[in-house]
VEXLO-123500 format. One line per 10 residues: number of its first residue (from 1); their letters; for each residue z, x, y of C-alpha. Coordinates in steps of 0.1 Angstrom, whole numbers, plus 5000, padded with zeros to 4 digits. Each point is the difference from the previous one (the first is absolute). Layout:
N
NUM> a> Z,X,Y  ...;
//
This chain:
732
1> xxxxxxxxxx> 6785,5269,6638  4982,4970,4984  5002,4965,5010  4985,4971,4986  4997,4985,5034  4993,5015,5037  5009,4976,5027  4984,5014,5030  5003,4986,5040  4962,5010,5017;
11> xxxxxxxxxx> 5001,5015,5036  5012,4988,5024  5029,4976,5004  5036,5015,5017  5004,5037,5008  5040,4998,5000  5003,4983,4969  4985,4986,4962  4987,4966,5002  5020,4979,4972;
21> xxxxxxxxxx> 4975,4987,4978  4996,5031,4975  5038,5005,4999  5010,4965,4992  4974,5001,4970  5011,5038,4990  5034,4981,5000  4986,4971,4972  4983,5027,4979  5033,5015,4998;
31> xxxxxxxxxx> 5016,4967,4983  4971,5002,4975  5002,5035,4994  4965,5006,5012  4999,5037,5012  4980,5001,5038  4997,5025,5028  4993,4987,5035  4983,5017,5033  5000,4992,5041;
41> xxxxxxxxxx> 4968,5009,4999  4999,4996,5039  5030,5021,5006  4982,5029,4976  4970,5002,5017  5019,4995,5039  5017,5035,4992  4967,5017,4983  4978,4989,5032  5029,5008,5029;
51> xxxxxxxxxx> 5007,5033,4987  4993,5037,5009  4971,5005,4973  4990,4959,5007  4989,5006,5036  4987,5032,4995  4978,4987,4978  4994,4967,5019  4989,5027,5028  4982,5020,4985;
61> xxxxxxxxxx> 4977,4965,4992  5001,4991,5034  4986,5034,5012  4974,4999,4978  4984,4966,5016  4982,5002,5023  5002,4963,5018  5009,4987,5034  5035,5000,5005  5018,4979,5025;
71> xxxxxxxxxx> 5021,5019,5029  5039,4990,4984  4982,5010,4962  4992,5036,5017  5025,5005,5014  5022,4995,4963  4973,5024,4986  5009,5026,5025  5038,4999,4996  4992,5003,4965;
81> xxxxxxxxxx> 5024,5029,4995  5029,4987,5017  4994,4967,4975  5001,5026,4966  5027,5020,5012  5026,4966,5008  4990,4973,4970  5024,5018,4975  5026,4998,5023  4999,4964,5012;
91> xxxxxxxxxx> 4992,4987,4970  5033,5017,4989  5019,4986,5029  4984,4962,4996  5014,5006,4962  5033,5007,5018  5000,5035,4984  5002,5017,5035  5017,4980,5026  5005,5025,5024;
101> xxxxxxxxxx> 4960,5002,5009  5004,4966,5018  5013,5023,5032  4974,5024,4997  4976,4966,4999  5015,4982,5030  4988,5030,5019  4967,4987,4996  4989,5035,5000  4998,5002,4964;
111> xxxxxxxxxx> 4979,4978,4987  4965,4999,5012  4994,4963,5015  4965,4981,4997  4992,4969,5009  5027,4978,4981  5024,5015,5027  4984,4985,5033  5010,4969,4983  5036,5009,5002;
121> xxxxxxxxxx> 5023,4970,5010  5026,5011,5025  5018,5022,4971  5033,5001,5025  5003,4963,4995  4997,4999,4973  5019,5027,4985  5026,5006,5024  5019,4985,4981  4993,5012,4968;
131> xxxxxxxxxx> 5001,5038,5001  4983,5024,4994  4994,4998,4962  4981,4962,5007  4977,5019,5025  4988,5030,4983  4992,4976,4968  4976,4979,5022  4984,5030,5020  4993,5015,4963;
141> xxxxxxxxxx> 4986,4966,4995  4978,5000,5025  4988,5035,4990  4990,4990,4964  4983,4968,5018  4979,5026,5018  4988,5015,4968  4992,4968,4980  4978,4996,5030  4983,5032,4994;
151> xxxxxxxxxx> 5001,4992,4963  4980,4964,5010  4979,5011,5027  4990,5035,4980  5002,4995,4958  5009,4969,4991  4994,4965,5022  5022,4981,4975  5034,5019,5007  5035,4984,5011;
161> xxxxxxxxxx> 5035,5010,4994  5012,4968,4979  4965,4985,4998  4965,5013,4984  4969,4992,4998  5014,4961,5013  4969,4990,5017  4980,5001,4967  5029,4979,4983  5010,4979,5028;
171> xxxxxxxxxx> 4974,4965,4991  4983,5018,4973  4985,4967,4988  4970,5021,4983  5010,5033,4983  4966,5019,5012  5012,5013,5029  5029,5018,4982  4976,5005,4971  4977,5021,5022;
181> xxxxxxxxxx> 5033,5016,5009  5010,5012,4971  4963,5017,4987  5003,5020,5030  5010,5039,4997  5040,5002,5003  5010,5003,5034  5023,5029,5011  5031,4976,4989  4986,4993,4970;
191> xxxxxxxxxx> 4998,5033,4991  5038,5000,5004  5008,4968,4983  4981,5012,4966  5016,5037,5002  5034,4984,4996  4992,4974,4980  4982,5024,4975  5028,5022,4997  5020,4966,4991;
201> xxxxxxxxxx> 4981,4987,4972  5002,5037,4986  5034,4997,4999  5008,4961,4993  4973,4996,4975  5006,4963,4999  4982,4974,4983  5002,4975,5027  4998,5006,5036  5013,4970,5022;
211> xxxxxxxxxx> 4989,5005,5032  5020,4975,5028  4983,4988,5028  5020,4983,5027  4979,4997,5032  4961,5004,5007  5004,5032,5010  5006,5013,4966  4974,4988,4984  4973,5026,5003;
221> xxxxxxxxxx> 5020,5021,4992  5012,4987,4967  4966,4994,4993  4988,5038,5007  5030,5009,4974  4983,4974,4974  4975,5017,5003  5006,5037,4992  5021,4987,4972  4975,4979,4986;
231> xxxxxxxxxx> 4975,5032,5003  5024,5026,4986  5022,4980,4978  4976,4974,4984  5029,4989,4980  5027,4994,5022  5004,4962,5009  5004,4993,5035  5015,4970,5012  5005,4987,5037;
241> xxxxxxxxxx> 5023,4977,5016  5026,4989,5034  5000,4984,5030  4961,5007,5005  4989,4987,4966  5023,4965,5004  4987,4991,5027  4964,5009,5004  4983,5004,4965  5014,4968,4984;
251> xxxxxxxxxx> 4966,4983,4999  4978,5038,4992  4968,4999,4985  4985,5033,5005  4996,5021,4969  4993,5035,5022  5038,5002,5007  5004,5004,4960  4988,5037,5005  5026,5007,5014;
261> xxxxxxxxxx> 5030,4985,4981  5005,4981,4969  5025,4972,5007  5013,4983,5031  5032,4986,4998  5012,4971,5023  5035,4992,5017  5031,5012,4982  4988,5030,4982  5027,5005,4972;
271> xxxxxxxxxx> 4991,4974,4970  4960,5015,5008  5008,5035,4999  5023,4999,4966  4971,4977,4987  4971,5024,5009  5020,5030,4986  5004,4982,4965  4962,4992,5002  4987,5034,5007;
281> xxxxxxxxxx> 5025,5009,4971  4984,4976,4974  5027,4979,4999  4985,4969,5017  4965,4983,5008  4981,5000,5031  5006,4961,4996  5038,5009,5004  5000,5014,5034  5020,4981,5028;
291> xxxxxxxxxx> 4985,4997,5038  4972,5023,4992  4964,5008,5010  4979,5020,4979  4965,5003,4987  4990,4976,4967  4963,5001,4989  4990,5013,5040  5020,4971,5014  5024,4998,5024;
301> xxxxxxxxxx> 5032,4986,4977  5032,4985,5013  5027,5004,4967  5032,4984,5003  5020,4990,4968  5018,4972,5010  5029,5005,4970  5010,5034,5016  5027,4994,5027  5009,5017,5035;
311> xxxxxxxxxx> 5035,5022,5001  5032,4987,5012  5007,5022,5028  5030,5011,4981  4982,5015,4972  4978,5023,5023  5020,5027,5004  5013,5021,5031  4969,5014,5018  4998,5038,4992;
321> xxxxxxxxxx> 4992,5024,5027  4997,5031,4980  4967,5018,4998  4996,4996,5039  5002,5034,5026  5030,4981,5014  5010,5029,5024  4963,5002,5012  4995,4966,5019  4994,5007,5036;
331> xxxxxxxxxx> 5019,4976,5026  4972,4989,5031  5007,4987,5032  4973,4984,5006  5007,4971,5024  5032,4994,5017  5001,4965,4986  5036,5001,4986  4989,4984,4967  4972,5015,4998;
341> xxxxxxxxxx> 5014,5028,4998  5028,4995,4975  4962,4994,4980  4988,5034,5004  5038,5018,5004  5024,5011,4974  5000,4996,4966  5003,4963,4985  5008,4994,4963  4982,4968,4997;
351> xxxxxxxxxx> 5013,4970,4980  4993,4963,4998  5031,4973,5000  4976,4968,4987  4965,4997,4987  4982,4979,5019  5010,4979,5030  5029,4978,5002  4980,4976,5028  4969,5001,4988;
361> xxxxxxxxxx> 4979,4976,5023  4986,5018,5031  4964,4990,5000  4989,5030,5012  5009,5019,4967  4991,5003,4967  5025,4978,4986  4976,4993,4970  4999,5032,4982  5028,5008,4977;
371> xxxxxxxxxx> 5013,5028,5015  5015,4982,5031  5003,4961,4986  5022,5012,4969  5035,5002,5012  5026,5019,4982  5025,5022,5016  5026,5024,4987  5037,5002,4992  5020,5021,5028;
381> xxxxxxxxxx> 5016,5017,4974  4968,5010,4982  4985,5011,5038  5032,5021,5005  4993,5017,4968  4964,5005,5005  5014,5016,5034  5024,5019,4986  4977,5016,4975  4970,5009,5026;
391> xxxxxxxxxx> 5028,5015,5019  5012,5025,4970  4963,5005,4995  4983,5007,5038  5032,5013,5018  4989,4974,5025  5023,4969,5009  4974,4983,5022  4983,4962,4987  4968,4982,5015;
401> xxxxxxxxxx> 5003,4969,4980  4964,4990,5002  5000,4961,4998  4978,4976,5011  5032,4985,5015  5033,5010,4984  5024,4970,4992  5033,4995,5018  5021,4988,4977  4995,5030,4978;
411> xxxxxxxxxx> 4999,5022,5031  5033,4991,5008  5005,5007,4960  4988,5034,5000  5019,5010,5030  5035,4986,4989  4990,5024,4962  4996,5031,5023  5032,4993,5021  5016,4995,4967;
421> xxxxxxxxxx> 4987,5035,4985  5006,5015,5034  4960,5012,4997  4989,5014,5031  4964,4998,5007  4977,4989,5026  4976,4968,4994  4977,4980,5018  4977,4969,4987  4975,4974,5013;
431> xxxxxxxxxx> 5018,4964,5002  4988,4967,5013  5019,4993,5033  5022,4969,4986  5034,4983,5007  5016,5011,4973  5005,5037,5023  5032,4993,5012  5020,5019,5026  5022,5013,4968;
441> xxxxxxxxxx> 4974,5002,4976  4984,5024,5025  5029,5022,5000  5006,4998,4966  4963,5013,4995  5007,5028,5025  5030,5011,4984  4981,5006,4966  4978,5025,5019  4971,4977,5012;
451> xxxxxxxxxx> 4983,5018,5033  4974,4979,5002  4978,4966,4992  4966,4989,5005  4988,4966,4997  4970,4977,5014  5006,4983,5030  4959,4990,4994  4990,4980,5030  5031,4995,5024;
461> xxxxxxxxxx> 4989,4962,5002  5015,4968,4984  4968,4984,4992  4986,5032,4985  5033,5005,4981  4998,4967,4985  4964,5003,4991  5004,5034,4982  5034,4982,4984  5021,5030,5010;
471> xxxxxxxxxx> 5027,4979,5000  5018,5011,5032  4996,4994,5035  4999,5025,5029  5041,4992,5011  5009,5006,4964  4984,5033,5001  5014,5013,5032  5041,4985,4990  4990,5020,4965;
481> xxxxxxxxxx> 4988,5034,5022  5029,4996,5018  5022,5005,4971  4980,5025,4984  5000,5020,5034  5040,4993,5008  5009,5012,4964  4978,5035,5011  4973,4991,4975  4964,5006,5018;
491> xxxxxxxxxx> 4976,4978,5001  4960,5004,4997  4987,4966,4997  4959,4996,4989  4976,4977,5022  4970,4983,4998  4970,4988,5023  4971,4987,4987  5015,4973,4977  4975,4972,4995;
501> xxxxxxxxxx> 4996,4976,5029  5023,5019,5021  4990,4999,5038  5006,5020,5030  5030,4981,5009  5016,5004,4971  4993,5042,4997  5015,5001,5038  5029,4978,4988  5009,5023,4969;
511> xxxxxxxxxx> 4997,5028,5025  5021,4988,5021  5031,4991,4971  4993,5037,4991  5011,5012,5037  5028,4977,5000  5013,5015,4971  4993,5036,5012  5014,4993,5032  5031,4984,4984;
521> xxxxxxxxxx> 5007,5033,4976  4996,4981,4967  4968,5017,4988  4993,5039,5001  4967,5004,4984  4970,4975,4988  4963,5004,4993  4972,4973,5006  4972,4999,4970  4970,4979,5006;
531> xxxxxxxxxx> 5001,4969,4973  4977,5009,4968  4988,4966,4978  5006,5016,4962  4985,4981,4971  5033,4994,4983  5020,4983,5032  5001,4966,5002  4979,5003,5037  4970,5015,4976;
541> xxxxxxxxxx> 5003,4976,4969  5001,4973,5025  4982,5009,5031  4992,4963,5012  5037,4990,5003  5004,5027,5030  4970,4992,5015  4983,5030,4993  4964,5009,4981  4992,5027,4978;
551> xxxxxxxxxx> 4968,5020,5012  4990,5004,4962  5005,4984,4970  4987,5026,4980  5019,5021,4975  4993,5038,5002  4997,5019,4969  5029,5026,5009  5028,4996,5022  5011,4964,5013;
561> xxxxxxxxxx> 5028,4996,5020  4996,4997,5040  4976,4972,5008  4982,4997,5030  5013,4969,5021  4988,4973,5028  5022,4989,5025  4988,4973,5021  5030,4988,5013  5016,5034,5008;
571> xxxxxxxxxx> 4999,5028,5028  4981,5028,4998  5030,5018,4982  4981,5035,5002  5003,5001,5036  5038,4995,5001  5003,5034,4974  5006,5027,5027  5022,4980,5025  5024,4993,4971;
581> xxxxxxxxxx> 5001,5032,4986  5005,5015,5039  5024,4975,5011  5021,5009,4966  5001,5037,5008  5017,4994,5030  5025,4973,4992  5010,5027,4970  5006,5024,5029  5017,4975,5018;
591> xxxxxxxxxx> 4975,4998,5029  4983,4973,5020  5019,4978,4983  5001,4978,5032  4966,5004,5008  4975,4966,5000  4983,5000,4962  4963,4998,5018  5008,5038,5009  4989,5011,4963;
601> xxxxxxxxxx> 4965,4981,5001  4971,5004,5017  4983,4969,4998  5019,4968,5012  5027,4985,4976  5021,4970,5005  5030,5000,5016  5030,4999,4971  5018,4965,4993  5032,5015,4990;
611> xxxxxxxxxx> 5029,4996,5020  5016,5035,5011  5032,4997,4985  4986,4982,4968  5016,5024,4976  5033,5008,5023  5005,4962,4993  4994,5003,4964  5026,5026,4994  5026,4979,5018;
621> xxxxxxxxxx> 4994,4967,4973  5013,5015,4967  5027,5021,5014  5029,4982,4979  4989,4986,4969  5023,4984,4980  5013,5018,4965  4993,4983,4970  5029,4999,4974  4976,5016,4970;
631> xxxxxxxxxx> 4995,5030,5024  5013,5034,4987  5030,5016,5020  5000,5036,4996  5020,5030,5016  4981,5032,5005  5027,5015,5020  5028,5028,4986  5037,4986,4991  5019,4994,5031;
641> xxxxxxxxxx> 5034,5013,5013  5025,4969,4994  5035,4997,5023  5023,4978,5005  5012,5000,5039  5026,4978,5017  4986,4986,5030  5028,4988,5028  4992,4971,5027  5029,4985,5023;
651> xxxxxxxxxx> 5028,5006,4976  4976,4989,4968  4990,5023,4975  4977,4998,4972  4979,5021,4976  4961,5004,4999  4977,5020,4972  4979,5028,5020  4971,5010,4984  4984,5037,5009;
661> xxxxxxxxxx> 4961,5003,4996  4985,5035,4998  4961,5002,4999  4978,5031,5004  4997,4994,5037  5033,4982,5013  5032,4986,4990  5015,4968,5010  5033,4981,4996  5001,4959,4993;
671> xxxxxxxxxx> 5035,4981,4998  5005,4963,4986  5032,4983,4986  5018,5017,4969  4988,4981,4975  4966,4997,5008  4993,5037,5004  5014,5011,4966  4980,4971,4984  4971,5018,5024;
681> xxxxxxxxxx> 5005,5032,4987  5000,4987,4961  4972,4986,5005  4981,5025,5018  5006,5021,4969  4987,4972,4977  4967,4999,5023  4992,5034,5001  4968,5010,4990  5004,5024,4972;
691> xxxxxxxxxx> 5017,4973,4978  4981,4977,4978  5011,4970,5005  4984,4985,5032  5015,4971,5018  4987,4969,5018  5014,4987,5032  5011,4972,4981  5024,5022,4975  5010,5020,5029;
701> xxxxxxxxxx> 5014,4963,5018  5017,4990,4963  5017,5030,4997  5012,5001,5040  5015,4957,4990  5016,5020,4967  5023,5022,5017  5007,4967,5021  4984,5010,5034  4993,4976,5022;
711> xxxxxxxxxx> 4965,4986,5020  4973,5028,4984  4975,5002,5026  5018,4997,5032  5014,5039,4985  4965,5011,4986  4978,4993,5027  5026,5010,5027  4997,5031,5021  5021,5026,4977;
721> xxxxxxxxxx> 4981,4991,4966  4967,5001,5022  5002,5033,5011  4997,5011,4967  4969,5000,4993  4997,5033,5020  5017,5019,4975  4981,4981,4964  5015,4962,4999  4966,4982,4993;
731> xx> 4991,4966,4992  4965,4999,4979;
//
């Protein structure tokens, strides 16, 4: 089963489905006719560990130690049995391959419980309204947490479900750490790793292995897979590159890493890969190489030929999924964070809409690298295909478009293509909370199959909004939630603390916009992340302009990407982390949301400046905007059921058009004069989605004066053509 290239994803990153990257570039090779094979390494070695013959042999190590063991770690070792005998069977069930375990599990007399279970959150709340299913899949969470603590605390001090060996990554500025790592014997998960991945390379026999590296907790890893390739297939090439490489090794110096691969490719990997598989071919020069590192004469060498140019993201191909244990992901429950969870539940097909960001100027980003400040979206009817396509291939009709922030204007696009090919999937995406997230264009969204949006709320202050050029402003986000939440879209919004000169004002303030908005029902989930100063955001290129000092100029040989800051001006941010996180849990539960903010801190905090019914106000200003003649009117609704009836007053009788709406849900009846309703109904026709002509406002008025109908918006704005947008009539 040759291959001329193996694409391979290192442990860990999700356990309930692939991450992209490999699949999007097994999707290019396929335009060039480059034959690859491609591995989850992390999924591979989950199942090999959390299986029968895995913890037998993880016990059997464990009983051959003889250290110190602390009281919740002996009492694992001593229900070793019961943990042998149920692994096959919930890893079965978290696969989804044995639903009816989840009774047997509620029992909780099944499944022996550790120390992850004292932790429980009230499971009543929180599942009482999700069944049974919802709470068996986080109690068998819990229960694999239980034994990556044994793994840790016993074998291997590195180990985490979607995260390995992070510490030695996290601000590896110098590569000796990692370095003394890696000469080490392997550790019990090594072991694993390079049984699988032997067994590979016997098979794939590539010449190239590209090994993808999104996050720091890949990287050793990847690097401990360099290096038994290196050692037993001297002349393989290996290459690296993702989301680790972009943004940390951009400035590397340190020849040591060159043990372990060959090349290390920056940002969009396609026009790198094709060029490195030509040049391990013969076919081109070293000095042809795009965005690479490698080795030339012992030094360190950046290559990038200038003349060879990026892809269109036309010409890149549908991502291809095949190669990948599809039916072998395992769904977690980890935290009862609603989005959260849709992270670590269910199978997601990933895709992307745009490269890039549309926006582009949050100072807090790394707007300068290519891979964000590069704009260039996609045709809806080249997305649709895409999704049509993954569809036929993975049996799966589930999207997590994973853009920085996906653009509404081809949003609203993509959703009118899948109303048109009556596509029914689910999809959720990140999006910057703007205006242009009408009430209609919600609904519109919803009706394509969007569950779900995140987007950064950042700091929930106007000053700090403006300084991180967000453009938006706290009302805008709540009116924009609001219609997002009213259109049954949830929303998970991501916050900050910590921004540069940020004080303790300010971090009560944004708290107290984040309860308003819990409190008024127009967010369901959010997450606070401490500010990180990167070396590619505008805040680290520039550190002066937000009054804030780096600690150190100096460049490390390795990894450089999170810079350590001073803040003079601000709070001490870290002492804010718990009560944020705390008060959050419990406005997501819908609890204490009344309660006085000074409850979630223990040392003394300012009392908030915000008046209480700041964002109640805010959703009563843009109740009624006006419709601009250039918007798009479209009907979503089925045809309706025309009559004419004769209405009789005092002696008079005339005739009126009725108009019968059936939806899914409800039916209702509208009546207006003759002539207007059978104009209605035309046009209703002319408007529906599935055509393809769309029509503006303006077109919709010409045609209403055409068939010589009198004073336009005193009918469309009235009360019968209103109360159609509950059955599809939209204005976008």
């Amino acid at each position: 089963m040759g291959a001329s290239v193996f694409l391979i994803t290192p442990p860990f990153t999700q356990l309930n489905t692939p991450y992209p990257a490999t699949a999007y570039l097994k999707g290019f090779l396929n335009t060039k006719g480059i034959t690859s094979f491609q591995s989850d390494l992390g999924i591979e070695v989950t199942l090999a560990l959390f299986s029968k013959q895995g913890l037998q042999e993880l016990f059997n190590l464990i009983n051959s130690q003889s250290d110190e063991r602390s009281e919740n770690i002996s009492r694992i070792i001593t229900l070793q049995e019961d943990y042998i005998e149920t692994i096959d069977d919930v890893i079965l069930f978290l696969q989804g391959k044995n639903p009816t375990l989840a009774h047997r599990i509620c029992k909780r007399d099944f499944l022996p419980e550790a120390g992850r279970f004292a932790q429980l959150e009230d499971l009543d709340w929180a599942f009482g309204s999700m069944g049974t299913q919802d709470k068996a899949k986080h109690l068998a969470t819990m229960y694999l947490e239980d034994l990556s603590d044994l793994i840790m605390e016993c074998v291997d001090e590195h180990f985490g479900f979607s995260r390995y060996a992070e510490k030695l990554a996290r601000s590896a500025n110098s590569f000796d750490e990692l370095y003394e790592a890696l000469q080490e014997e392997y550790t019990f998960i090594d072991r694993i790793l390079i049984d699988i991945l032997s067994r590979h390379m016997a098979n794939v026999l590539p010449k190239l292995v590209a090994i993808s590296v999104p996050f720091p907790g890949n990287l050793y890893t990847s690097l401990r897979c360099g290096q038994w390739i290196k050692a037993n297939y001297p002349d393989v090439k290996i290459a690296m590159g993702g989301g680790f490489a972009n943004t940390e090794l951009r400035s590397l110096t340190d020849t040591r890493v060159f043990e372990f691969y060959d090349f290390i490719a920056l940002d969009d990997g396609e026009a790198p890969l094709e060029n490195l598989v030509a040049h391990i071919e013969g076919k081109k020069e070293v000095s042809d190489l795009k965005r690479t590192f490698t080795l030339v004469d012992d030094q360190v060498t950046y290559i990038n030929d200038k003349s060879c140019a990026d892809y269109k993201q036309s010409q890149v191909g549908t991502p291809d999924y095949s190669d990948f244990l599809l039916d072998s992901y395992i769904s977690a429950i980890e935290v009862v964070n609603p989005m959260h969870r849709m992270w670590s539940d269910g199978r997601w097909n990933k895709l992307t809409m745009a490269h890039g960001c549309y926006w582009g100027k949050c100072t807090f980003c790394d707007i300068s690298l290519d891979y964000i400040r590069l704009y260039e979206p996609i045709a809806a009817q080249l997305l649709c295909d895409r999704m049509e396509e993954i569809i036929a291939q993975t049996g799966q009709n589930g999207f997590h478009f994973v853009d920085e922030a996906a653009p509404p204007a081809l949003m609203r696009a993509l959703a009118l293509e899948i109303l048109k090919r009556k596509l029914n999937v689910s999809w959720w995406t990140n999006v910057r909370f703007e205006k242009s997230f009408t009430r209609d264009l919600c609904l519109l969204l919803k009706e394509s199959g969007c569950i779900a949006v995140s987007g950064g709320l950042e700091v929930a202050s106007d000053r700090l909004l403006e300084l991180i050029q967000k453009g938006i402003t706290v009302a805008q986000v709540a009116q924009v939630n609001r219609n997002f939440t009213e259109a049954g879209i949830m929303v998970h919004a991501y916050l900050m603390y910590g921004f540069p000169t940020q004080t303790a004002q300010e971090t009560i303030d944004s708290l107290e916009m984040v309860r308003q908005m819990f409190k008024t029902g127009i967010m369901q989930s959010a997450f606070w992340h401490q500010f990180t100063m990167t070396a590619h955001s505008p805040v680290g290129q520039a550190p002066e302009k937000f009054s804030v000092k780096k600690e150190t100029e100096v460049i490390g040989a390795f990894a450089n990407n999170d810079i350590v800051h001073i803040d003079e001006t601000g709070a001490e941010h870290e002492q804010f982390a718990y009560g944020l996180k705390k008060s959050l849990l419990n406005y997501m539960h819908g609890i204490c949301l009344d309660d006085p903010l000074q409850k979630w801190f223990e040392f003394k905090t300012p009392k908030t400046r915000i008046a209480p019914d700041y964002i109640e106000k805010a959703l009563q200003e843009d109740q009624y905007a006006p419709s601009k003649p250039t918007s798009k009117v479209v009907w979503l609704g089925k045809k309706p059921v025309v009559q004419t009836i004769t209405k009789t007053k005092k002696g008079n009788s005339w005739e009126v058009t009725s108009l019968t709406f059936q939806s899914r849900k409800e039916k209702a009846s509208i009546s207006v004069n003759k002539e207007e309703g059978i104009w209605l109904a035309d046009m209703l026709d002319k408007l529906s989605v599935r055509n393809q002509k769309t029509y503006t406002l303006k077109e919709v008025m010409d045609s209403y004066e055409a068939a010589g109908l009198e004073d336009f918006e005193l009918f469309w704005d009235n009360k019968p053509v209103n109360s159609l947008y509950k059955f599809g009539l939209l204005k976008l």
